[in-house]
Short mmCIF file of the C-alpha atoms (twelve columns), coordinates in Angstrom:
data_MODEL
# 
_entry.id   MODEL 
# 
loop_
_atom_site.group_PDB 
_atom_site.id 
_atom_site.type_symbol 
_atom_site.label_atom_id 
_atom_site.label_alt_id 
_atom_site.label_comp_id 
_atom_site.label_asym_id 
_atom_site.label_seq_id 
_atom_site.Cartn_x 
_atom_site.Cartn_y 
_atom_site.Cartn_z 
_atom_site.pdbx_PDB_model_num 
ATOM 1   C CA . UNK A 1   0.000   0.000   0.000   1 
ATOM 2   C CA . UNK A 2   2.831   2.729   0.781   1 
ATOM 3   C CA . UNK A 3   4.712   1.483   -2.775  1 
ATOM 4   C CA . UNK A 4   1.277   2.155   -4.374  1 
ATOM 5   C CA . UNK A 5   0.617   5.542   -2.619  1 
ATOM 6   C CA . UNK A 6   3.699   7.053   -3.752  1 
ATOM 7   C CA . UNK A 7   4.030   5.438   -6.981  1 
ATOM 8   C CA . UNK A 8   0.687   7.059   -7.694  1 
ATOM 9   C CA . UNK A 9   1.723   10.506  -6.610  1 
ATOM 10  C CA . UNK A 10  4.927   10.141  -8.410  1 
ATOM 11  C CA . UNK A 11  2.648   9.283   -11.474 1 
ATOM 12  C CA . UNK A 12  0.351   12.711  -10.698 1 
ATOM 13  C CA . UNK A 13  3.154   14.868  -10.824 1 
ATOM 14  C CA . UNK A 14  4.832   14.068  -13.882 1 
ATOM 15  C CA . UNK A 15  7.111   11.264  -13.488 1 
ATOM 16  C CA . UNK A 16  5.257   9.462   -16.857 1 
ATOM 17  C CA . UNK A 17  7.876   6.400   -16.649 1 
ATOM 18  C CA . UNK A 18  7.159   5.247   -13.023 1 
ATOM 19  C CA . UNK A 19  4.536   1.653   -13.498 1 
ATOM 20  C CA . UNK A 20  2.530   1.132   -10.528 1 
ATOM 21  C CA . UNK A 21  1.867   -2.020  -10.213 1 
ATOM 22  C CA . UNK A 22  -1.407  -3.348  -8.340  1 
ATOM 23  C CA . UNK A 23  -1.908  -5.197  -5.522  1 
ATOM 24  C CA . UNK A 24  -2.866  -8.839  -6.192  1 
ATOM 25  C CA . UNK A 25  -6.064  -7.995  -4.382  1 
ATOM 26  C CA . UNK A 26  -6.983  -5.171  -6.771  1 
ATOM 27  C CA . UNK A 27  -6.192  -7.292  -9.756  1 
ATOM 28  C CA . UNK A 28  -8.416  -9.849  -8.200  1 
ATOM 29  C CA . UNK A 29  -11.555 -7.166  -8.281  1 
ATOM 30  C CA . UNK A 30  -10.343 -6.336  -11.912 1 
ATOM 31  C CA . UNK A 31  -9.559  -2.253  -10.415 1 
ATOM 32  C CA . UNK A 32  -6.026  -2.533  -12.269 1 
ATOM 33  C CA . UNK A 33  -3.880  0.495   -9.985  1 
ATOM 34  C CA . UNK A 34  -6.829  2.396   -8.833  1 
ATOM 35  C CA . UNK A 35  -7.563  2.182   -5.133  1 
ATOM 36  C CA . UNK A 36  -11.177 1.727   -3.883  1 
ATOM 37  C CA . UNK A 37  -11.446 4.510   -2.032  1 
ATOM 38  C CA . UNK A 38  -10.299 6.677   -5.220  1 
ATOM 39  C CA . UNK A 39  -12.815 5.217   -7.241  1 
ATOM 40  C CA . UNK A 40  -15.190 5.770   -4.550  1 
ATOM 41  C CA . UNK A 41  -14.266 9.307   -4.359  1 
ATOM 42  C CA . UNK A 42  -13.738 10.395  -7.803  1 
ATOM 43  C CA . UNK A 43  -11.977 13.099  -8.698  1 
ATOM 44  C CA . UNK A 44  -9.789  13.980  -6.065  1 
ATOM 45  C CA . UNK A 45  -8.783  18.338  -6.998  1 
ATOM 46  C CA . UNK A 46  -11.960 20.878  -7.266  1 
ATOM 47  C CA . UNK A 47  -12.822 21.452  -10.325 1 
ATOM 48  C CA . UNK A 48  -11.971 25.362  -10.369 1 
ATOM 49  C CA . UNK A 49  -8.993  25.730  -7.658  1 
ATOM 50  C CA . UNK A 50  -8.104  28.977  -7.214  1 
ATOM 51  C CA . UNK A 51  -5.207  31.070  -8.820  1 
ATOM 52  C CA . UNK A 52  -3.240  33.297  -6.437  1 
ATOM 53  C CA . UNK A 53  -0.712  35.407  -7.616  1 
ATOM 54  C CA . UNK A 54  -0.405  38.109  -4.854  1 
ATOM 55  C CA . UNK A 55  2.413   37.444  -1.928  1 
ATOM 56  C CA . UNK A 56  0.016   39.622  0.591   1 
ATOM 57  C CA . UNK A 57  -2.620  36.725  0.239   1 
ATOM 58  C CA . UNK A 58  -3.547  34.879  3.128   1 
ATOM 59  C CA . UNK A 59  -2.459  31.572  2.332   1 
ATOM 60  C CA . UNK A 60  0.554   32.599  1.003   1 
ATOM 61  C CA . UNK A 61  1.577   34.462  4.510   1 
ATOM 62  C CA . UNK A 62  0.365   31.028  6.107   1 
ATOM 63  C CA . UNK A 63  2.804   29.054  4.109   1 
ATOM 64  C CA . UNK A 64  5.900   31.806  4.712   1 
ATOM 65  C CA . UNK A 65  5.039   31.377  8.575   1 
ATOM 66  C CA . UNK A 66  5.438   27.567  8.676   1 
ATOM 67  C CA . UNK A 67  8.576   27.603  6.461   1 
ATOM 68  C CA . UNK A 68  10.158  29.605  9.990   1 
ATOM 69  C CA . UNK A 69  7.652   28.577  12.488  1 
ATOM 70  C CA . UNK A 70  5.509   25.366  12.748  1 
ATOM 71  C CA . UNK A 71  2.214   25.297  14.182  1 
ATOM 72  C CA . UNK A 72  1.167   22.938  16.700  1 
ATOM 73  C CA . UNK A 73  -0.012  20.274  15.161  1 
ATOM 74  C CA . UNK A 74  0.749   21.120  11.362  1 
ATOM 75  C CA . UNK A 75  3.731   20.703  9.137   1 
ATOM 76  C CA . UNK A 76  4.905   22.140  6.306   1 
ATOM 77  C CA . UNK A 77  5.815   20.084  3.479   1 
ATOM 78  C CA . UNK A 78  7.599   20.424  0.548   1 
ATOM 79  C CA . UNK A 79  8.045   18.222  -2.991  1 
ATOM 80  C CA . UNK A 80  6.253   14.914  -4.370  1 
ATOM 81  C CA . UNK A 81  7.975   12.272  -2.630  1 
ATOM 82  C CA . UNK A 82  7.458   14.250  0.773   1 
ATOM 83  C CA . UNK A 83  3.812   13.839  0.186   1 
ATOM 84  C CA . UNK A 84  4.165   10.702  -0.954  1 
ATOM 85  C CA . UNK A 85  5.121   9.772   2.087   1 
ATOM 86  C CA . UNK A 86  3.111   11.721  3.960   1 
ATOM 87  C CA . UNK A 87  -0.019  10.243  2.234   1 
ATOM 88  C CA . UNK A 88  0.980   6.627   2.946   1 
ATOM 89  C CA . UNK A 89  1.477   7.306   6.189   1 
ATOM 90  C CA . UNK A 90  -2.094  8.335   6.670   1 
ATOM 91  C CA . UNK A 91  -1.500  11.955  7.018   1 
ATOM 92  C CA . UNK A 92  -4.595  14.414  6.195   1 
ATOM 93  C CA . UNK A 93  -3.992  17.758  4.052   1 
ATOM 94  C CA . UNK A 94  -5.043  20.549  5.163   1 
ATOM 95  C CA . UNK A 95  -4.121  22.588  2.150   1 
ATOM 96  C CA . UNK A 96  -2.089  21.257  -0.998  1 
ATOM 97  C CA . UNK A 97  -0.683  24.539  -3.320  1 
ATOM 98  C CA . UNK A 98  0.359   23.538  -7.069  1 
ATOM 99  C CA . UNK A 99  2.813   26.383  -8.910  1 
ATOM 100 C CA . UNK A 100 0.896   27.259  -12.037 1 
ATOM 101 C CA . UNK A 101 1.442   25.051  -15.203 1 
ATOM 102 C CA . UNK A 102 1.486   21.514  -13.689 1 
ATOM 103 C CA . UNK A 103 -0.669  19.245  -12.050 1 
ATOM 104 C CA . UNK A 104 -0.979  17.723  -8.965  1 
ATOM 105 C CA . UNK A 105 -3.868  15.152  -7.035  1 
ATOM 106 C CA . UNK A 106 -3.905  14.655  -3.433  1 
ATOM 107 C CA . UNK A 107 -7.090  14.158  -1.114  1 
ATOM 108 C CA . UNK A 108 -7.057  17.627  0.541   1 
ATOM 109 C CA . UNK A 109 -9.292  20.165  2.577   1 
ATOM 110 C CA . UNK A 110 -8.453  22.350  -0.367  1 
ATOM 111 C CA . UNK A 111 -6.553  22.557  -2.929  1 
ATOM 112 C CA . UNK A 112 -5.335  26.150  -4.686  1 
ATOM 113 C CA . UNK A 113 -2.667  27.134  -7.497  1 
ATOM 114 C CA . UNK A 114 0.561   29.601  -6.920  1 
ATOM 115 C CA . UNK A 115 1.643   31.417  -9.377  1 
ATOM 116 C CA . UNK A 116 5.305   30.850  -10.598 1 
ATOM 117 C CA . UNK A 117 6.749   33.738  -9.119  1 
ATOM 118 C CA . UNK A 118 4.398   33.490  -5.392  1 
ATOM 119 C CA . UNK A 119 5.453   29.596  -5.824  1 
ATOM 120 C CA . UNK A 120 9.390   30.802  -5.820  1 
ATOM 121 C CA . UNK A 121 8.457   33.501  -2.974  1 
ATOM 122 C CA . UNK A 122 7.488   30.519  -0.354  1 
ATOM 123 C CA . UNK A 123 9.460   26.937  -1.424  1 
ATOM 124 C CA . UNK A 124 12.353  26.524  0.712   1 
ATOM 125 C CA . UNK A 125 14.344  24.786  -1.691  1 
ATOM 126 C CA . UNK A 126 16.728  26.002  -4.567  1 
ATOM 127 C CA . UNK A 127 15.397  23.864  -6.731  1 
ATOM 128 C CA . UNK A 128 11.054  23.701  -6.219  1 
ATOM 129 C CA . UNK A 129 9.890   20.653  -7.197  1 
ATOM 130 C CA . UNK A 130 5.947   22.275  -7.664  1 
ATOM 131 C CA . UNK A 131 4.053   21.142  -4.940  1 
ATOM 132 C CA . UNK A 132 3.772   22.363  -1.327  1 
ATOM 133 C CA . UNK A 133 1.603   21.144  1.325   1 
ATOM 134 C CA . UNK A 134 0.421   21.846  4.881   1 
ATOM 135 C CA . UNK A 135 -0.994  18.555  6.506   1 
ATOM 136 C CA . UNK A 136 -1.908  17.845  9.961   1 
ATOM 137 C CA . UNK A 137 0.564   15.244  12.298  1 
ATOM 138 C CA . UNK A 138 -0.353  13.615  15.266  1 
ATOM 139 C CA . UNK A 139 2.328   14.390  18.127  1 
ATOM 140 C CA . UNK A 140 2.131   11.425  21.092  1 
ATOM 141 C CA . UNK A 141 3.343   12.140  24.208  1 
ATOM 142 C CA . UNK A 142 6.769   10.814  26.042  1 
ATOM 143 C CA . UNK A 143 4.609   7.758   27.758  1 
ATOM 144 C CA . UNK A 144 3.499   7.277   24.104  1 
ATOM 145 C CA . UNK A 145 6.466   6.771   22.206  1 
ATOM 146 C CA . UNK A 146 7.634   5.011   24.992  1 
ATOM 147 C CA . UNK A 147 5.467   2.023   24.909  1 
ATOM 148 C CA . UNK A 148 6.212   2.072   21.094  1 
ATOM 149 C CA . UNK A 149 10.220  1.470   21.695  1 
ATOM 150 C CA . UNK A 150 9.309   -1.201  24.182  1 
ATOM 151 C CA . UNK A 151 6.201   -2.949  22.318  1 
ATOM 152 C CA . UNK A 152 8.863   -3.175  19.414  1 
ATOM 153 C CA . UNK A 153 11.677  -4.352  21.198  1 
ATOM 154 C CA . UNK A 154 13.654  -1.832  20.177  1 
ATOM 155 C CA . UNK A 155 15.731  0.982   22.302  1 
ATOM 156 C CA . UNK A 156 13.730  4.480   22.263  1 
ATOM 157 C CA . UNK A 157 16.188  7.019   19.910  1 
ATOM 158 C CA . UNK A 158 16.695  10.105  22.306  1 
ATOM 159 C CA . UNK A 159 18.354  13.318  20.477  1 
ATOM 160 C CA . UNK A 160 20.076  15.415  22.898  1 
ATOM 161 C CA . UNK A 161 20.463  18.660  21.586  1 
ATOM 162 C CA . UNK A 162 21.300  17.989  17.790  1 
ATOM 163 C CA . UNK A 163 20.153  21.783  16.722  1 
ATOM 164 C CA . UNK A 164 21.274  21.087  13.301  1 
ATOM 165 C CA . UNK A 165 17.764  20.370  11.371  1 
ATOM 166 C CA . UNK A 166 19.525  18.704  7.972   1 
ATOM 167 C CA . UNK A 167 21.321  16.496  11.191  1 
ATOM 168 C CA . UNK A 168 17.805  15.464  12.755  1 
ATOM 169 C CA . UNK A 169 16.360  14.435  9.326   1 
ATOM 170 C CA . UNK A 170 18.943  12.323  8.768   1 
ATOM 171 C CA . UNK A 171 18.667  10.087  11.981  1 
ATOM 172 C CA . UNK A 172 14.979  10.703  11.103  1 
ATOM 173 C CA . UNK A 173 15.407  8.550   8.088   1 
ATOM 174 C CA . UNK A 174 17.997  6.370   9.136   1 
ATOM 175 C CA . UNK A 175 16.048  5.013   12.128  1 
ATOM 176 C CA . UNK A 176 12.873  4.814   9.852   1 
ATOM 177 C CA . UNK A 177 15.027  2.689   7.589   1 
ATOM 178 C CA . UNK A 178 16.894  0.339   10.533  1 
ATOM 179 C CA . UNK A 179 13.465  -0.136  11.907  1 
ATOM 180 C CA . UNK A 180 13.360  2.044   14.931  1 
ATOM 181 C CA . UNK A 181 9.792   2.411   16.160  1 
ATOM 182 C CA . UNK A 182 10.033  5.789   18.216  1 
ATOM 183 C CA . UNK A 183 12.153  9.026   18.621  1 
ATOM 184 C CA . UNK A 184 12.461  11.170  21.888  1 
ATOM 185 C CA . UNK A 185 13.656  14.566  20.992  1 
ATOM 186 C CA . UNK A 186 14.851  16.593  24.281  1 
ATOM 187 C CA . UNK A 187 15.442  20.492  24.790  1 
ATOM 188 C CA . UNK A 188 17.429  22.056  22.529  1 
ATOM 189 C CA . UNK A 189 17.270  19.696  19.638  1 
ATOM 190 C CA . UNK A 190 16.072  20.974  15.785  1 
ATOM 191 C CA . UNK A 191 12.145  19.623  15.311  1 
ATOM 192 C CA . UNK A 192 11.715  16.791  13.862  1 
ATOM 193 C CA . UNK A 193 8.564   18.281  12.017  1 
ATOM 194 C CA . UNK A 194 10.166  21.306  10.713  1 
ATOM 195 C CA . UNK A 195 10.195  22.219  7.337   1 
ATOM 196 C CA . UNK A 196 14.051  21.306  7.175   1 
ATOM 197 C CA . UNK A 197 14.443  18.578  8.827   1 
ATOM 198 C CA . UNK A 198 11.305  17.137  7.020   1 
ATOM 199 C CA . UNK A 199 13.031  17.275  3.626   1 
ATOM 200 C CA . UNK A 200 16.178  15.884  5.377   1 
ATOM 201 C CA . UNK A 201 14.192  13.201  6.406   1 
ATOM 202 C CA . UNK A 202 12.953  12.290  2.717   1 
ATOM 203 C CA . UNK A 203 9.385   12.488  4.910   1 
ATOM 204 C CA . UNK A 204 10.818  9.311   6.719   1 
ATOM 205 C CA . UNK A 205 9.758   11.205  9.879   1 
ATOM 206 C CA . UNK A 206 6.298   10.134  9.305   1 
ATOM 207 C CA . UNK A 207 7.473   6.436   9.902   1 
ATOM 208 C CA . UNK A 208 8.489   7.745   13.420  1 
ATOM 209 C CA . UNK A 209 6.102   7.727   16.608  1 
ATOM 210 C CA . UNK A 210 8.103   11.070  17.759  1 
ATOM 211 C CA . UNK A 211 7.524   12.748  20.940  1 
ATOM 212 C CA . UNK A 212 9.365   16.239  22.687  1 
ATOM 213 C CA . UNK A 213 10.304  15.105  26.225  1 
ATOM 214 C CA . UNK A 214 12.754  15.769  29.313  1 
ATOM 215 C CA . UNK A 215 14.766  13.967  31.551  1 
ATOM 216 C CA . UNK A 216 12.371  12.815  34.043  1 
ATOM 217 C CA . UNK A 217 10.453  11.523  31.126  1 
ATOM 218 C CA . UNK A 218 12.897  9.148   30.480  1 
ATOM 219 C CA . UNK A 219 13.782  8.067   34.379  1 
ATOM 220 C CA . UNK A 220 14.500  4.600   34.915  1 
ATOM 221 C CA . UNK A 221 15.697  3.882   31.220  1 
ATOM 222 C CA . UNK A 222 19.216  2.251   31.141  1 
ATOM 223 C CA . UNK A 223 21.128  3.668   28.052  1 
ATOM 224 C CA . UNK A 224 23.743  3.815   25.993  1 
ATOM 225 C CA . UNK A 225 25.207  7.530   24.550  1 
ATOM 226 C CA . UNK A 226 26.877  7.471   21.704  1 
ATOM 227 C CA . UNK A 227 30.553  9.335   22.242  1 
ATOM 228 C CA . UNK A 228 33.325  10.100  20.222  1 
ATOM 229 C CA . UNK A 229 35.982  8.613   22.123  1 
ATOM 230 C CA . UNK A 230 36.625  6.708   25.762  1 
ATOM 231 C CA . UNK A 231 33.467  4.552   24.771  1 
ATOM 232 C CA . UNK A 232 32.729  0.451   25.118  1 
ATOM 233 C CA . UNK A 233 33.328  -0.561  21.263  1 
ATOM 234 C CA . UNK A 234 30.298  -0.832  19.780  1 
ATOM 235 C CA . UNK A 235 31.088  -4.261  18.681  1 
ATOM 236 C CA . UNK A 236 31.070  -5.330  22.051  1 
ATOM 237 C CA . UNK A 237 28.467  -3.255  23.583  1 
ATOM 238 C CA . UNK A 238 24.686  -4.850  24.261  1 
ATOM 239 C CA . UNK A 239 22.977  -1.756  22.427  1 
ATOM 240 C CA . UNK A 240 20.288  -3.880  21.214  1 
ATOM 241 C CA . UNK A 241 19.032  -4.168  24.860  1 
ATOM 242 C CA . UNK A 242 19.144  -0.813  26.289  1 
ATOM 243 C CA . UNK A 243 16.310  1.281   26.730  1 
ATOM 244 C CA . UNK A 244 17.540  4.257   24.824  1 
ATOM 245 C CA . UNK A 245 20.684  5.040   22.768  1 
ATOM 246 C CA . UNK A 246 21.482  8.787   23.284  1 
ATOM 247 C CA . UNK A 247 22.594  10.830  20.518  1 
ATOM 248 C CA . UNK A 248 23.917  14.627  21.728  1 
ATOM 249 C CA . UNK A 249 25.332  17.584  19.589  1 
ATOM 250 C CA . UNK A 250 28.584  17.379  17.869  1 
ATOM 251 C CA . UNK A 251 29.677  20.791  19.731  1 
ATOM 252 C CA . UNK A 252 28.836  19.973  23.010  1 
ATOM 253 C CA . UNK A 253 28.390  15.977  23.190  1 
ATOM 254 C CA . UNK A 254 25.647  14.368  25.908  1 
ATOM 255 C CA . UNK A 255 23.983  16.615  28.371  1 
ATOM 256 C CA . UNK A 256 24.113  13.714  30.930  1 
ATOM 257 C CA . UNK A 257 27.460  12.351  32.340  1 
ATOM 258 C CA . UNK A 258 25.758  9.082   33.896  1 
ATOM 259 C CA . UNK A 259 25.189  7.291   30.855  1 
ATOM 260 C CA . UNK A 260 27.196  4.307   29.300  1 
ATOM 261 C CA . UNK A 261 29.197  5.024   26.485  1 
ATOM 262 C CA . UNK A 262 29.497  3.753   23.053  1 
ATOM 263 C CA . UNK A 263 32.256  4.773   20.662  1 
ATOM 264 C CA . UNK A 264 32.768  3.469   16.979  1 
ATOM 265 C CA . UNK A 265 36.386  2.870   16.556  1 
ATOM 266 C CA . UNK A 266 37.522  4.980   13.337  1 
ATOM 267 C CA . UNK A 267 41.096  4.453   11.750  1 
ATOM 268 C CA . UNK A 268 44.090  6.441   13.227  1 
ATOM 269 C CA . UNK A 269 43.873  10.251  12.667  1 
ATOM 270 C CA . UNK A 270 40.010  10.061  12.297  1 
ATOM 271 C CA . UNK A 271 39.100  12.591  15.247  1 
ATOM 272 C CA . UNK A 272 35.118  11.936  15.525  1 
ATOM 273 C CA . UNK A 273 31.807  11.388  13.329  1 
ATOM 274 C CA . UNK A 274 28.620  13.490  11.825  1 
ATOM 275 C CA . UNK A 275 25.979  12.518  14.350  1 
ATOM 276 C CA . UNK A 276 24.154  11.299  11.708  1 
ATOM 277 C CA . UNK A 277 26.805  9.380   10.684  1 
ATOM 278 C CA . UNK A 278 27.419  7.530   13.907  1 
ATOM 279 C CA . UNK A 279 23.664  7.004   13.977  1 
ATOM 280 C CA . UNK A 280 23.450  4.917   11.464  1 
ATOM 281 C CA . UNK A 281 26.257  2.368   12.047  1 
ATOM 282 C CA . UNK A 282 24.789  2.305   16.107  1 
ATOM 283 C CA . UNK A 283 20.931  1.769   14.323  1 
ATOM 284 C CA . UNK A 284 21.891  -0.865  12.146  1 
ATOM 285 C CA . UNK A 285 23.841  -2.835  14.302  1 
ATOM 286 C CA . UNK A 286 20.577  -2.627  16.475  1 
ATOM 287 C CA . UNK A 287 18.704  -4.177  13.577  1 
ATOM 288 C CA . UNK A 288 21.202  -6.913  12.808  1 
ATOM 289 C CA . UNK A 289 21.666  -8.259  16.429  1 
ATOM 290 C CA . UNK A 290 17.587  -7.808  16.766  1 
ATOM 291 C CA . UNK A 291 17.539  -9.649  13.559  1 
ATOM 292 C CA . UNK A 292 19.701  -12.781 14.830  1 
# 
């Protein structure tokens, strides 16, 4: 269902070459790549969205507000494979703008049209890709993505104060892709639901039960923080069956000094990796002792 969602936005905006191919289940009922609940709903844009072509519209100061602040439960999202994602992840849009001159289906509250230059005015990117959305995300609480780690198995993800947005997408999408059930994002950390980090995340994010938290949230997990030196090797150290595996900034390292370390080894004159970086060699050793 998720290959079909975005293979069928990918389709909708352009991408001519992509084949969908249907479920067995559809090609059972004889409804080839169409879902049910598409041909149930029919056309999915209004049939006269509106053109807006002035910066000092309302929408368009909406959309320029997200890109630097998010509202509480709403994200700003940017390019087809972000929706894409979004979508299969059951996401609702709130509002999906199209720049003028291509075309774009989504099931949305509404759906309008930007012109090229407005379009320009509010992407984020240097390169637009012609579709921006704003769609409403469900944020759990600490307890919540909590019980997600543990009814997984897995050890709850804790940032600790990565502030670097392009940093917190990328652990985003690496745990989505090791198969890390939850993220715990602690003061002074980049949100994981920010425009930024979003795109960083390839919309992986929305794989993620992700929750802000503190400290005392998280009493009474054992752990493991990842450090760049004086560490257990992570070859030898049980990360798969800690509670949490800390990840702090790059400037300032772990905001706790009672954790466990874990260091990955590098070869002499190597002084320390990205955060992102060590993230994913820590996650996917997770996965491969989990999978054994």
């Amino acid at each position: 269902m998720l290959a079909e969602c975005r293979c069928r936005l990918l389709r909708a905006f352009g991408h001519a070459s992509t084949r969908c191919a249907p479920s067995r289940a559809r090609r059972l009922l004889g409804l080839g790549g169409l879902s049910i609940a598409a041909l149930a709903a029919g056309p999915r844009l209004s049939p006269d969205p509106q053109l807006i072509s002035s910066p000092e519209n309302e929408t368009v100061r909406r959309l320029r507000h997200l890109a630097q602040r998010r509202e509480p439960g709403f994200v700003l999202l940017e390019g087809p494979r972000v929706l894409a994602e979004a979508e299969a992840a059951g996401l609702e849009f709130d509002l999906v703008a199209v720049r003028e001159g291509e075309e774009f289906t989504a099931r949305s509250g509404r759906h309008v049209i930007l012109s090229r230059g407005v379009f320009r005015a509010v992407s984020q990117t240097v390169t637009p890709r012609g579709v921006i959305a704003i769609a409403k995300v469900d944020e759990p609480d600490a307890r919540s993505v909590l019980a997600a780690a543990r009814r997984r198995g897995w050890p709850l993800v804790v940032l600790d104060g990565v502030q670097d947005p392009g940093n917190v997408g990328a652990i985003c999408r690496t745990a989505a892709a090791a198969g890390a059930p939850a993220l715990a994002v602690l003061e002074g950390s980049a949100d994981p639901y920010g425009a930024k980090a979003v795109r960083a995340s390839a919309g992986n994010v929305f794989r993620l039960a992700v929750a802000r938290a503190t400290w005392k949230d998280l009493a009474g997990l054992d752990g493991y923080g990842a450090a760049a030196s004086g560490g257990e090797p992570l070859a030898e150290a049980p990360v798969e069956k800690a509670g949490m595996i800390v990840l702090g900034s790059e400037a300032h390292g772990l905001s706790r000094s009672d954790l466990k370390l874990v260091t990955v080894h590098l070869s002499e004159g190597v002084e320390s990796l990205n955060v992102a970086a060590a993230a994913a060699l820590i996650l996917f050793e997770v996965k491969r002792r989990l999978a054994a």
